[in-house]
Each structure stands twice: as structure tokens, then as C-alpha cells.
N, C-alpha and C positions, 0 to 999 in steps of 0.2 A: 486722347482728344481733350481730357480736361488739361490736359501740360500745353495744348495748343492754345486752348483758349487765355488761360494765364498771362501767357509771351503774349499773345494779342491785346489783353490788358494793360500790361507793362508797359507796350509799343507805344498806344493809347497816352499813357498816361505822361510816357518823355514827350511824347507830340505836343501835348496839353501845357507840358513845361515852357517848353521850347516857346511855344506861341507866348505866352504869358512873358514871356525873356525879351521875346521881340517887341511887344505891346510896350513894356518898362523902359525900351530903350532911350527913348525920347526923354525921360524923366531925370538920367543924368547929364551933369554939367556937360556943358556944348565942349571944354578940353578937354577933358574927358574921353568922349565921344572923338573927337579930330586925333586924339593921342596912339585911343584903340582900334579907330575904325575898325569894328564888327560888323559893320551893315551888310555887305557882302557874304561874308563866313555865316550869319543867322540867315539870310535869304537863302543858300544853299541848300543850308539845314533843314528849315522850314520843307524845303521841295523833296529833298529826297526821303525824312523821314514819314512826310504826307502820303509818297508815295508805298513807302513800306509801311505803314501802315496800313492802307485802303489793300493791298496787296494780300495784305498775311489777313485780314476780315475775308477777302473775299475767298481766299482759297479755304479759311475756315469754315463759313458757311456753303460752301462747293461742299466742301465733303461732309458736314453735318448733313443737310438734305439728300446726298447721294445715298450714305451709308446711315 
């Protein structure tokens, strides 16, 4: 269970990345930006790693409380 919690951390903490990646986005040069267009690719991101996250917490705390 401590190996579960761990990955739930790690999950956590690219989530936390990720956000902060999206937030900075704006911060570079606008050709930059039009060159790389990421805004799609991180919107993605953003969703399904939000989702595996809230996922792997809650199946975590499922079975801490059960067991």
C-alpha cells in the first residue's frame, strides 16, 4: 500500500508540473507559441492526467478505509 501511495504522489506531482507548464505558457514569445502550437497537446494533458490522478487517490483511499 505504501508503493500505492508513492505512484499517487508522483501522479500528483507531474499533474502539478504539467499545470505550472500550462500557466508559463503565455510567457513565451507569441512565434514561438504560433510555431509550436501546444495549446491543444497541454489541454489534453492537463484532462486526462487530472483524471488519473483523482482516479488512483480515490481507489487509494477506497482501499485504505476498506482494508
Amino acid at each position: 500500500m505504501n508503493t500505492f501511495l508513492y505512484v499517487c504522489i508522483i501522479i500528483s506531482a507531474f499533474n502539478i508540473f504539467i499545470l505550472a507548464y500550462a500557466y508559463s505558457l503565455k510567457f513565451f514569445p507569441k512565434k514561438w507559441q504560433k510555431k509550436v502550437n501546444q495549446g491543444t497537446i497541454v489541454g489534453m494533458a492537463i484532462i486526462f492526467f487530472t483524471m488519473l490522478t483523482m482516479f488512483a487517490w480515490i481507489i487509494y483511499f477506497f482501499y485504505k478505509l476498506i482494508y
